[in-house]
PABA-666338 format. One line per 4 residues: number of its first residue (from 1); their letters; for each residue z, y, x of N, C-alpha, C, CB. Coordinates in nm, 2 decimals, always signed. Each point is the difference from the previous one (the first is absolute). Glycine has a CB too. Example, Ala and Ser with C-alpha at 12.3 -4.5 7.8 and 13.67 -1.06 7.14 Angstrom:
<rs>
1	as	+0.78,-0.57,+1.32,+0.00,+0.12,-0.09,+0.00,+0.12,+0.09,+0.12,-0.12,-0.19; -0.19,+0.23,+0.15,+0.00,+0.11,+0.09,+0.08,+0.11,-0.08,-0.22,-0.06,+0.12 .
</rs>
This chain:
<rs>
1	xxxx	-2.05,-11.82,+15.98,-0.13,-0.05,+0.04,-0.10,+0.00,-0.11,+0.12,-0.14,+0.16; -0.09,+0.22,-0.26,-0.10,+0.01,-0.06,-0.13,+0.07,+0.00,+0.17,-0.05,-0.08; -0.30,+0.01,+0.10,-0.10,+0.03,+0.05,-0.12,-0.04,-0.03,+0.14,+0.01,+0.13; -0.23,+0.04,-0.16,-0.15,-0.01,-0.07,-0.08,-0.07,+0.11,+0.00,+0.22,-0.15 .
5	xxxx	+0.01,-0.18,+0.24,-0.08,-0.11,+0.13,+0.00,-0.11,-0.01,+0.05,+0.09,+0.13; -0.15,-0.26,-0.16,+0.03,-0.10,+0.08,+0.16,-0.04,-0.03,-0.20,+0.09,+0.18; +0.25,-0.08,-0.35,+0.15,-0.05,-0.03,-0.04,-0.11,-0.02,+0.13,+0.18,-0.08; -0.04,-0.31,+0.11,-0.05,-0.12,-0.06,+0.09,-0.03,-0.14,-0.08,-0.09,+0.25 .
9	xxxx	+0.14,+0.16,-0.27,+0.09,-0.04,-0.14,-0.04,+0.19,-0.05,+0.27,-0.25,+0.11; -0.27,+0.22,-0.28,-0.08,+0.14,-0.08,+0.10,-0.05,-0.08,-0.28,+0.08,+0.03; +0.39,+0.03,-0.06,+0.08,+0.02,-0.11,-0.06,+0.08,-0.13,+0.17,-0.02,+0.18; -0.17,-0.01,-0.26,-0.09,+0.08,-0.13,+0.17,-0.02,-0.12,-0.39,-0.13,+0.04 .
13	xxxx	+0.33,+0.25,-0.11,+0.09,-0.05,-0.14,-0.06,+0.12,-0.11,+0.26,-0.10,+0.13; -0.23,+0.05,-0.23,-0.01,+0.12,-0.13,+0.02,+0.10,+0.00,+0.03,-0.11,-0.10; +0.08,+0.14,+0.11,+0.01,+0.14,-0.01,+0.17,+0.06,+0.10,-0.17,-0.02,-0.29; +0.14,+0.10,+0.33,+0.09,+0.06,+0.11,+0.15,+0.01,-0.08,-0.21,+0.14,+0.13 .
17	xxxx	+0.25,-0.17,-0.22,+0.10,-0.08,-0.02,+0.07,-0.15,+0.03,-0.09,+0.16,-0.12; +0.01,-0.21,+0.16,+0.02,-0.15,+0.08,+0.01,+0.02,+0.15,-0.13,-0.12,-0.18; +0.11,+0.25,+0.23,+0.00,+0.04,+0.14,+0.20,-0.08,+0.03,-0.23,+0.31,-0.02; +0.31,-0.27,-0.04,+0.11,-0.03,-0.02,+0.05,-0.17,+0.11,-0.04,+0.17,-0.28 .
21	xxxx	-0.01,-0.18,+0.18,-0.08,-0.20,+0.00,-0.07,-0.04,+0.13,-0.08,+0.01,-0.26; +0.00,+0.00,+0.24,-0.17,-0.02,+0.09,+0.09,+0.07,+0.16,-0.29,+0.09,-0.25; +0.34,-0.03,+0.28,+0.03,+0.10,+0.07,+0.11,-0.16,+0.12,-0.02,+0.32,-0.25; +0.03,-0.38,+0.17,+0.12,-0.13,+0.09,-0.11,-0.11,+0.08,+0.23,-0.02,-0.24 .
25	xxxx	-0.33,+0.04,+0.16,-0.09,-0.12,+0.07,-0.10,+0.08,+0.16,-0.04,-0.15,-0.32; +0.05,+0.32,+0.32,+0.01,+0.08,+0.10,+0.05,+0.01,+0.09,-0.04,+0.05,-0.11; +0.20,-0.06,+0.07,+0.11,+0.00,+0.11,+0.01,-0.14,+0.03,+0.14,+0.19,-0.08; -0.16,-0.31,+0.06,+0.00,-0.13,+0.07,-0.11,-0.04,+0.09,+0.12,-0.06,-0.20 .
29	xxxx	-0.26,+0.13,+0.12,-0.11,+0.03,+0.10,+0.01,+0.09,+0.15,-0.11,-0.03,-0.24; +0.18,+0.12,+0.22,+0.02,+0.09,+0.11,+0.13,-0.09,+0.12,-0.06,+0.24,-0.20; +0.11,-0.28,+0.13,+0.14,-0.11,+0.08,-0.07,-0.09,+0.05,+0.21,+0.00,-0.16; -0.30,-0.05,+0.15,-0.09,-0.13,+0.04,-0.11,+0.07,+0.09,+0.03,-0.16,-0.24 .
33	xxxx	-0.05,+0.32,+0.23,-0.13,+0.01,+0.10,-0.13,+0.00,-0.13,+0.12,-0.17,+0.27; -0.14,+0.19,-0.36,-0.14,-0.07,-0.03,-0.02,+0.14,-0.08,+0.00,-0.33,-0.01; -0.13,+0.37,+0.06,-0.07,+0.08,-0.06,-0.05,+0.02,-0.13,+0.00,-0.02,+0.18; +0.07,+0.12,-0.28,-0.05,+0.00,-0.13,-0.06,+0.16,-0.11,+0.20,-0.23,+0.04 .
37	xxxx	-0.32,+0.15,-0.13,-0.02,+0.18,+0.00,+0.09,-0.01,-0.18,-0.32,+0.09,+0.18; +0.35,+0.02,-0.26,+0.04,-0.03,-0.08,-0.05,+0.12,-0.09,+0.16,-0.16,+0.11; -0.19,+0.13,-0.26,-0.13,+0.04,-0.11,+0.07,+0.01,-0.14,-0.21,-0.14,+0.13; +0.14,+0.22,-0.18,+0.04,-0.06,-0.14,-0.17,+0.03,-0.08,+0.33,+0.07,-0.01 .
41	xxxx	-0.35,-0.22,-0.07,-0.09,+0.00,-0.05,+0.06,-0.01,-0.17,-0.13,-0.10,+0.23; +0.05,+0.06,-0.36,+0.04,-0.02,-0.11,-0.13,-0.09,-0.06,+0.17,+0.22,+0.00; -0.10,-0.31,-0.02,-0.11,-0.13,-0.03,-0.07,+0.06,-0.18,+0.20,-0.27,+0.15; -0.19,+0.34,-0.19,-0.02,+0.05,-0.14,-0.03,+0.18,-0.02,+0.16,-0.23,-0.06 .
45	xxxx	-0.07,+0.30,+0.20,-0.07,+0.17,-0.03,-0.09,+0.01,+0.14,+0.23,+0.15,-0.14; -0.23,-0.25,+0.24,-0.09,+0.05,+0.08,-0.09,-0.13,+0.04,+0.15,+0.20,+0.09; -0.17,-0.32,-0.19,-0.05,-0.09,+0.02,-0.15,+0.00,+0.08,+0.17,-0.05,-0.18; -0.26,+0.16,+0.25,-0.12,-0.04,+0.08,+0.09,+0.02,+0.12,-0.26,+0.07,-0.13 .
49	xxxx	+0.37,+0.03,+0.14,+0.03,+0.00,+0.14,+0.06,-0.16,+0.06,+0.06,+0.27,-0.05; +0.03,-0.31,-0.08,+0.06,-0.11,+0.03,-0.08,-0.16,+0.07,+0.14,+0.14,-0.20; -0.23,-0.08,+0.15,-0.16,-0.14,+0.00,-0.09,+0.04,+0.13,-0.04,-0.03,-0.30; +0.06,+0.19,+0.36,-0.04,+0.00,+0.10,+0.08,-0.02,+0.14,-0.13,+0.11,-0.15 .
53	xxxx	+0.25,-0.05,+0.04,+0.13,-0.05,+0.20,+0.01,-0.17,+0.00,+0.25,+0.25,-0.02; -0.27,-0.32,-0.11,+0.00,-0.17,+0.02,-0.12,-0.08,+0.08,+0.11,+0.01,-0.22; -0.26,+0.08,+0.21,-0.12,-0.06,+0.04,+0.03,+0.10,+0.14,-0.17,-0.09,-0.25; +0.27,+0.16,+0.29,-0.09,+0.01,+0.12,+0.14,+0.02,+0.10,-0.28,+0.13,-0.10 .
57	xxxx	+0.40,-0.21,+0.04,+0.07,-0.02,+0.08,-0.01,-0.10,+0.13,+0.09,+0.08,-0.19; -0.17,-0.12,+0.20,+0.01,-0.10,+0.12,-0.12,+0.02,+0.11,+0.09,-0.18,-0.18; -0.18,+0.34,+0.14,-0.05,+0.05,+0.12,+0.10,+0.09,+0.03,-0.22,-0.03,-0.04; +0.28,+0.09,-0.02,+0.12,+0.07,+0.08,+0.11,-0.05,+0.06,-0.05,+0.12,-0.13 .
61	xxxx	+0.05,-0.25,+0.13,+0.10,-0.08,+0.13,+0.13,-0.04,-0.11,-0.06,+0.17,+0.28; +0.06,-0.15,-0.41,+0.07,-0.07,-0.05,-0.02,-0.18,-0.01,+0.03,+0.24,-0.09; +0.09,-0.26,+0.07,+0.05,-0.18,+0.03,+0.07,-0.05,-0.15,+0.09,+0.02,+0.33; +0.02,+0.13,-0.35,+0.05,-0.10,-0.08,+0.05,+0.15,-0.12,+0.08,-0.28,+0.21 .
65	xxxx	-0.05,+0.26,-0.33,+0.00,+0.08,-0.13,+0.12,-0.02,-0.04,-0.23,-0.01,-0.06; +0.36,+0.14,+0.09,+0.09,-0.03,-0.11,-0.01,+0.13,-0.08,+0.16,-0.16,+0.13; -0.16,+0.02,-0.29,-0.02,+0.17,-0.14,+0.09,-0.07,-0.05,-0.24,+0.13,-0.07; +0.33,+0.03,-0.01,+0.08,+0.06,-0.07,-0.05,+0.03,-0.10,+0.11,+0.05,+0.14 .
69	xxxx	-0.03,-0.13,-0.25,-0.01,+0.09,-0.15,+0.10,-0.04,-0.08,-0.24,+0.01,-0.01; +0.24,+0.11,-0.11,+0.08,-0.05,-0.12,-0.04,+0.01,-0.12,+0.15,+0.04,+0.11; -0.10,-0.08,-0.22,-0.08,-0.03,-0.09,-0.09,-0.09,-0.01,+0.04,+0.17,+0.00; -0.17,-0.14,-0.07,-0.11,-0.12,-0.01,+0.02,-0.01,+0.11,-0.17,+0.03,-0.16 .
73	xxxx	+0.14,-0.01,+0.31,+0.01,-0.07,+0.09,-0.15,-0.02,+0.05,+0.23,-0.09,-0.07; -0.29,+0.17,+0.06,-0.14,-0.05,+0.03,-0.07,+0.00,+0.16,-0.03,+0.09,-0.25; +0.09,+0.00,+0.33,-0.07,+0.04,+0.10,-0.02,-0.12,+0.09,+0.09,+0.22,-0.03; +0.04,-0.31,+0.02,-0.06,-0.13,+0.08,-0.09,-0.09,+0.00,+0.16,+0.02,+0.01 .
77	xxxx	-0.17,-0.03,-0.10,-0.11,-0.09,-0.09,-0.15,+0.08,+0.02,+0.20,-0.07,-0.21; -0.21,+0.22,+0.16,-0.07,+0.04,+0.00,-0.06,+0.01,+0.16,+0.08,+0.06,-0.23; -0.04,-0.04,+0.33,-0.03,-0.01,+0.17,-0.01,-0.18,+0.03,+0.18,+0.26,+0.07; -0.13,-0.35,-0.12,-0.02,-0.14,+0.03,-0.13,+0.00,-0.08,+0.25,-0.12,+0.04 .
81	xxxx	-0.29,+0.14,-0.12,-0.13,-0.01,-0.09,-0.14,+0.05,+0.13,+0.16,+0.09,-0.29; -0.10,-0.02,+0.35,-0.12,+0.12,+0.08,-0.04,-0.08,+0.19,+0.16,+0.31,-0.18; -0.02,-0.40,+0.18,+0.02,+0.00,+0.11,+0.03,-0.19,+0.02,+0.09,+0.31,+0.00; -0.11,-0.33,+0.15,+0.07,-0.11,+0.06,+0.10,+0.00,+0.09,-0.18,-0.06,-0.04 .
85	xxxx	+0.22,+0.20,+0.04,+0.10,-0.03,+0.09,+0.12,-0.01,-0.07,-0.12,+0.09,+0.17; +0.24,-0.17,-0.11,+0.12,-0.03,-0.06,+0.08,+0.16,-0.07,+0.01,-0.25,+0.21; +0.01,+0.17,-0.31,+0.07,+0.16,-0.08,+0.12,-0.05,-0.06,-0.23,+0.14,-0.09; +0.36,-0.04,+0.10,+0.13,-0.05,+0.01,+0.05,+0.16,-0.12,+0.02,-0.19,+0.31 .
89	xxxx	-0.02,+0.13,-0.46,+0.06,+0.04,-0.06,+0.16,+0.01,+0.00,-0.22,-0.04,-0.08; +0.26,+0.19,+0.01,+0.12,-0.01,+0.00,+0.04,+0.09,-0.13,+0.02,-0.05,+0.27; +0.01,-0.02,-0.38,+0.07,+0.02,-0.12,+0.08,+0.16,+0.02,+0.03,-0.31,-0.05; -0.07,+0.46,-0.03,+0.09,+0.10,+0.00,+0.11,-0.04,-0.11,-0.19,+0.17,+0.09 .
93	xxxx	+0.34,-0.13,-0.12,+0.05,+0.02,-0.11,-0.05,+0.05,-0.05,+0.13,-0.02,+0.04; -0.15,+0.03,-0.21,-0.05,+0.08,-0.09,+0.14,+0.04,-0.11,-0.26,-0.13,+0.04; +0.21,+0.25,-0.06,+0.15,+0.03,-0.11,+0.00,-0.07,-0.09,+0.01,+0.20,+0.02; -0.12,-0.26,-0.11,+0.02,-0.02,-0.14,+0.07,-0.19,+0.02,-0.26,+0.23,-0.13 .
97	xxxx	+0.13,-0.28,+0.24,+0.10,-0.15,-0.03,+0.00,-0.02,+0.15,-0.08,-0.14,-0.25; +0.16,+0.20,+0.34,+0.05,-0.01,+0.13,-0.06,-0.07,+0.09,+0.17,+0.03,-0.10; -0.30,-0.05,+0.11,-0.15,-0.04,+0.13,+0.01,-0.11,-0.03,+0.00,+0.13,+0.22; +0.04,-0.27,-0.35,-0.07,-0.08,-0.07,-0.11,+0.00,-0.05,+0.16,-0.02,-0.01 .
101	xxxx	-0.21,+0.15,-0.02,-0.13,-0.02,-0.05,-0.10,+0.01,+0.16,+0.07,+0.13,-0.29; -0.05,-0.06,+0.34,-0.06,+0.05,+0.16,+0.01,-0.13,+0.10,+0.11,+0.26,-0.01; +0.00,-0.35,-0.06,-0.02,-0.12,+0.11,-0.07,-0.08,-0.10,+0.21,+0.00,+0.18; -0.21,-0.05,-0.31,-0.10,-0.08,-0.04,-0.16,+0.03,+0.01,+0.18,-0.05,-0.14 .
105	xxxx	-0.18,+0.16,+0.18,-0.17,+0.06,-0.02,-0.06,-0.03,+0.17,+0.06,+0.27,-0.22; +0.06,-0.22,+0.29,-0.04,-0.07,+0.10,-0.02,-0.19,+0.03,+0.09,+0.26,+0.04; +0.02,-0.27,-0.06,+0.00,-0.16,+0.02,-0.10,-0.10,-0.09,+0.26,+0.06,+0.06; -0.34,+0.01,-0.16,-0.05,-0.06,-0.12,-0.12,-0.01,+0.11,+0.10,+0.10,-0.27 .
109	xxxx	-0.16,-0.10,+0.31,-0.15,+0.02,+0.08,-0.10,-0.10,-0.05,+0.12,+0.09,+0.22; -0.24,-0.07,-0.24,-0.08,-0.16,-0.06,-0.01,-0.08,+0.15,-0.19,+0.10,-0.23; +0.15,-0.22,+0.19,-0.12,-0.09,+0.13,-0.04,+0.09,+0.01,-0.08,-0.21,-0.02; +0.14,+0.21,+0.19,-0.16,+0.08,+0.07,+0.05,+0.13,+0.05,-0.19,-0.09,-0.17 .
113	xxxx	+0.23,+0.16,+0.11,+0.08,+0.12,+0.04,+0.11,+0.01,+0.03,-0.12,+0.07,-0.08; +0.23,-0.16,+0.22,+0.11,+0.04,+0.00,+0.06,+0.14,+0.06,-0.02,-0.23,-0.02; +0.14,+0.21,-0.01,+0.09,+0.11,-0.03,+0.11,-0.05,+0.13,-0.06,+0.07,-0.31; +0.10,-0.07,+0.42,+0.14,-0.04,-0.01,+0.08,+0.08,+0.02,-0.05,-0.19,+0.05 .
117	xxxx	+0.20,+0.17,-0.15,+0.04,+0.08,-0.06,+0.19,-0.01,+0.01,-0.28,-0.01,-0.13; +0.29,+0.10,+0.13,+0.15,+0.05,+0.08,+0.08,+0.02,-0.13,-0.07,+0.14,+0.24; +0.20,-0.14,-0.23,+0.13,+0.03,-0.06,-0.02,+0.20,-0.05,+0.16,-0.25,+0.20; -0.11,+0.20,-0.35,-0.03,+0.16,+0.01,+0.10,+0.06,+0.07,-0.12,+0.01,-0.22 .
121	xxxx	+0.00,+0.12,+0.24,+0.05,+0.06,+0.10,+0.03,-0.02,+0.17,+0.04,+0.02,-0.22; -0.10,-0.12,+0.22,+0.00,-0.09,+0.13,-0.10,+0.09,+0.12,+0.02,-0.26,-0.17; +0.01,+0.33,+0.16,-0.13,+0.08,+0.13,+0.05,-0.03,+0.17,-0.05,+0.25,-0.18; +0.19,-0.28,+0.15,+0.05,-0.02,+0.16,-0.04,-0.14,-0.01,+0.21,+0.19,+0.05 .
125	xxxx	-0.19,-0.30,-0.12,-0.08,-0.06,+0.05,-0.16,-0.08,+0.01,+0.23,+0.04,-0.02; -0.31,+0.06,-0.07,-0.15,+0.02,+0.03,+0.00,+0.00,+0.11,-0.07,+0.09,-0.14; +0.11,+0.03,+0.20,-0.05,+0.05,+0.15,+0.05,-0.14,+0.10,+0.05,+0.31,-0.05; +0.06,-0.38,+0.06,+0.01,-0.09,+0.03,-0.08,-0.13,+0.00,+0.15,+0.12,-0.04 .
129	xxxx	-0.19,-0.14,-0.08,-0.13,-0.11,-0.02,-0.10,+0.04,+0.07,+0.03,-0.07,-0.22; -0.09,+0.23,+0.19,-0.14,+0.03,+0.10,+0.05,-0.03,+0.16,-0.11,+0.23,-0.16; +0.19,-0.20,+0.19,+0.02,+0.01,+0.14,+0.06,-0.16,+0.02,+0.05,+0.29,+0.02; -0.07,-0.41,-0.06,-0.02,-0.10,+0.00,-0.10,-0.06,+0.00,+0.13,+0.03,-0.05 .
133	xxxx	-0.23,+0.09,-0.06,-0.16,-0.09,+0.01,-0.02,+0.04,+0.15,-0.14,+0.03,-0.27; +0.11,+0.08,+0.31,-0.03,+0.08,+0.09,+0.04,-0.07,+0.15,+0.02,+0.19,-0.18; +0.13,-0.28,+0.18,+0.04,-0.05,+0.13,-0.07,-0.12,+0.02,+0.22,+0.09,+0.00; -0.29,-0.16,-0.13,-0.06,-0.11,+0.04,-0.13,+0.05,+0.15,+0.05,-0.12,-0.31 .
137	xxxx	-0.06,+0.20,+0.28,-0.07,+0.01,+0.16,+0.01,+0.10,+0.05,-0.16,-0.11,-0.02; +0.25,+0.15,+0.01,+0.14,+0.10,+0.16,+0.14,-0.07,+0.00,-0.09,+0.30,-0.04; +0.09,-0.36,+0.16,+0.08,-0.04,+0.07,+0.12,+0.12,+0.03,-0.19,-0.17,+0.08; +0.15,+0.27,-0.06,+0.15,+0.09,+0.04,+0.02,+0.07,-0.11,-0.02,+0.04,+0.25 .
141	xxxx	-0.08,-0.03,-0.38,+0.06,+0.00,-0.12,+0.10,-0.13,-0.09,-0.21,+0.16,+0.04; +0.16,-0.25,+0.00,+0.10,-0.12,-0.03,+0.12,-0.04,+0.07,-0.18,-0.07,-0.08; +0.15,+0.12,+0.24,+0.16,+0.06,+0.04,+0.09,+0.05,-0.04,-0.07,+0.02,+0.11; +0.01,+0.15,-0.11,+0.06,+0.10,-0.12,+0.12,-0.05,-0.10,-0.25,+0.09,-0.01 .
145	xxxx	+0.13,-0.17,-0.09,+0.05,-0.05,-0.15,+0.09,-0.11,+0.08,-0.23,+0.03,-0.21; +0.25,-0.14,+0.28,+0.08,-0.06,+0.02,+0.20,+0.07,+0.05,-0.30,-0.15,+0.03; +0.24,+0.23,+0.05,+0.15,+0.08,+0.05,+0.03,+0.07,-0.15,-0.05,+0.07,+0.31; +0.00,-0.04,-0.35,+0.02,+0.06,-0.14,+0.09,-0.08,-0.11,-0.23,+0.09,+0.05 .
149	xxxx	+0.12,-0.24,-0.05,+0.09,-0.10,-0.08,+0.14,-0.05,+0.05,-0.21,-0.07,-0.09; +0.19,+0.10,+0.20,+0.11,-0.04,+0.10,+0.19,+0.12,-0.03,-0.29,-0.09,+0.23; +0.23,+0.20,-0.19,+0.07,+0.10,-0.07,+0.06,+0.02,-0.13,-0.12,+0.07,+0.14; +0.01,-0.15,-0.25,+0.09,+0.01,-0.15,+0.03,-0.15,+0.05,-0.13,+0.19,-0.24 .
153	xxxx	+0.17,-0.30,+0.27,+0.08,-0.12,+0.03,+0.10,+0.04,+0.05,-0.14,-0.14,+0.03; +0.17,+0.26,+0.10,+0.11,-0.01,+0.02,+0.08,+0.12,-0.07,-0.07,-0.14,+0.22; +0.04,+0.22,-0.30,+0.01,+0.09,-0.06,+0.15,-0.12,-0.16,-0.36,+0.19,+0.13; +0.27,-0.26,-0.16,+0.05,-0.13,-0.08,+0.10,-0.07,+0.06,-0.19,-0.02,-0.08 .
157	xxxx	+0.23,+0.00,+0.20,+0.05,-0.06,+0.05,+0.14,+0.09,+0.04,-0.22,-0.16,+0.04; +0.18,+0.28,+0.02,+0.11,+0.12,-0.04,+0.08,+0.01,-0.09,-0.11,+0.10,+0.08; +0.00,-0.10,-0.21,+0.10,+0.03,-0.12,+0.09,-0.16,-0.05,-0.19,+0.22,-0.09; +0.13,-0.32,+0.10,+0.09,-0.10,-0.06,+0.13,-0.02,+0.09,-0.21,-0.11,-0.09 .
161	xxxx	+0.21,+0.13,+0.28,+0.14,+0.02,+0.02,+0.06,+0.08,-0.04,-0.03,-0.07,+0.13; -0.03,+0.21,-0.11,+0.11,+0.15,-0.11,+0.07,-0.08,-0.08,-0.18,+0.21,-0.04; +0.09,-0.26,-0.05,+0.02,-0.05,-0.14,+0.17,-0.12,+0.04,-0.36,+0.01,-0.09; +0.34,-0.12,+0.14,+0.06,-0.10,+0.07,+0.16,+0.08,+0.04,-0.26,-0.12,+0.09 .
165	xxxx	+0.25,+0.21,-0.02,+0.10,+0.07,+0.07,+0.08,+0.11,-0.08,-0.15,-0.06,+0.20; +0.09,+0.08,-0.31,+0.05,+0.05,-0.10,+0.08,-0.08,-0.11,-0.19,+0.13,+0.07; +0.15,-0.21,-0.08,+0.04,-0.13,-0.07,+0.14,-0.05,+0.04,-0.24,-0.06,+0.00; +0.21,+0.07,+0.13,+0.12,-0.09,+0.08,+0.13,+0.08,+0.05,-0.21,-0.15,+0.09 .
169	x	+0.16,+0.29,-0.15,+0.14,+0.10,+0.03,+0.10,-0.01,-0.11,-0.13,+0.18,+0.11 .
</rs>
């Protein structure tokens, strides 16, 4: 469902190496129904583009912003700076100190500019949070998400008898 039309969730990240990553909060968007377009900007080699997709996401029918980065971690920050609409960072691993630095840079944010901000590596559940903001006013999107949460409960409840019945042999 990825799609430049009227998406209300805009996946962005640094660099097409985080496609990897970024790529989970897609497939939970697509499982839910919700339309998403997906980008890669760079808060530091393509910073006017980055400042123009933030100021003018919300005539294009965006709602809600999940960015990807690693390293400094800037892109989220830099798109919450530009923008009001809710933006849902998500920490890349980094080789040198393993997406600790990518999640402090994100999670550091001043007054005023938040960030909120996911488990590194957390893109499956970004796309989750947007598609939470998003059900506050769709109803058969908050259906959706409910049979959903419903499915990983009994999914849990499977494994602890396995578990149980294994035990008891």
């Amino acid at each position: 469902m990825s799609d430049r039309a009227v998406s209300p969730v805009a996946i962005i990240m640094g660099s097409d190496s985080d496609l990897p990553i970024m790529k989970e909060a897609g497939a939970v968007l697509e499982e839910l129904g919700v339309r998403y377009q997906l980008d890669i900007l760079s808060a530091h080699r393509t910073p006017e583009q980055a400042r123009e997709f933030a100021t003018g996401a919300r005539e294009r029918g965006t709602k809600v912003i999940i960015a990807g980065a690693g390293g400094a971690a800037h892109l989220p920050g830099v798109i919450a700076a530009y923008t009001t609409l809710p933006v849902i960072g998500v920490p890349i691993t980094s080789p040198d100190l393993g997406g600790i630095d990518s999640l402090l840079s994100i999670v550091q944010m001043p007054r005023g500019v938040p960030v909120a901000t996911m488990a590194i590596n957390g893109a499956r559940n970004a796309g989750i949070f947007a598609a939470q903001i998003l059900a506050v006013a769709d109803p058969g999107l908050q259906e959706r998400m409910l049979v959903q949460k419903r499915a990983l409960a009994e999914a849990v409840i499977e494994k602890a008898k396995s578990l149980k019945e294994r035990r008891e042999q």
